[in-house]
C-alpha positions, 0 to 999 in steps of 0.5 A: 225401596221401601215403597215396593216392599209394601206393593205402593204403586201410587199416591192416594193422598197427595194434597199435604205438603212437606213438613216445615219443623226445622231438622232436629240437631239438638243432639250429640249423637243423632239428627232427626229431619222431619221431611224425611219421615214416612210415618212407618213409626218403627223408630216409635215402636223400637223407643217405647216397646223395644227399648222401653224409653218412651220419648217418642210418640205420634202427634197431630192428625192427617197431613200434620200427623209426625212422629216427635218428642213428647210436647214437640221438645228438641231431642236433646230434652228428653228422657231419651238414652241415645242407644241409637236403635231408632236410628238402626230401624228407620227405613229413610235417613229421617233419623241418622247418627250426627256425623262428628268426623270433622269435629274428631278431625280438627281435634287430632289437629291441634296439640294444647290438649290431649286427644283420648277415644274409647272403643267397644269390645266388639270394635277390636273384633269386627275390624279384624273381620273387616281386614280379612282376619278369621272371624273371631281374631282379636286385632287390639294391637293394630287397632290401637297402633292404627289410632296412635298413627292418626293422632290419638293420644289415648286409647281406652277400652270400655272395658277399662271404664267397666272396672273403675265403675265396678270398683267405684260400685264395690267401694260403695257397697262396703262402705254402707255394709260397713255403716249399716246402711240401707242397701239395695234390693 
């Protein structure tokens, strides 16, 4: 408890009433609901000295004080780069990861299309962890057999999407070596 942590044991100031900004969907990938914001303004902190973002600020005085977007945008308007570290610092669920499961779901139900999901290299690790594997062991092969089972078609690794960009990058690179163009510091 959040409250206990910082030796709260009462409210001083209780006249403000709870937010009325709508909650935040705008996003993809994240939810911002503003009733539940206790203003610690980590999210802040992490977005403009951490990560160097800066799409976060607090705004408004007293009770109207919120942490928000520049100019009070919807998150999905901003320059933000959605890495998620705000989320992974606030302490009360004001901010969480949009939860697309019945959208994947629903997907993997229907056959017009082709169903593609991509993991991260640390995914193949953490899961054998989680199944009791020896820390460190690789489990793509049951990952990717266990995705297949519920219906993906595809099963990529970013990995895969790392050397297209490295092989687009290269591509690039000497076709302006060899035009003598500009190229970059």
């Amino acid at each position: 408890d959040i409250a206990a942590d910082l030796g709260i044991r009462n409210v001083r100031f209780s006249d403000g009433d709870q937010s009325s900004v709508p909650v935040d969907t705008s996003t993809k990938s994240i939810v911002k609901d503003h009733a539940k914001c206790i203003l610690c303004r980590r999210c802040e902190t992490m977005c403009n000295e951490v990560q160097t973002v800066g799409a976060l600020s607090g705004i408004n005085r007293g009770f109207g004080t919120e942490v928000s977007t520049f100019y009070g945008v919807d998150l999905a308007d901003t320059n933000r780069t959605f890495c998620g570290q705000c989320i992974s610092v606030c302490p009360t669920g004001a901010l969480i990861e949009k939860d697309n499961t019945a959208e994947a779901w629903a997907a993997l139900g229907q056959k017009e299309k082709p169903v593609m999901v991509q993991t991260a290299p640390a995914v193949r690790v953490g899961l054998g962890e989680e199944f009791g594997l020896d820390p460190g062991s690789i489990s793509t092969g049951k990952m990717v057999a266990a995705l297949k089972a519920l219906g993906f078609d595809y099963v990529f690794d970013t990995n895969f999407a790392a050397d297209l960009t490295i092989m687009e990058e290269a591509n690039e690179f000497v076709n302006r070596f060899v035009k003598g163009e500009k190229l970059p510091r």
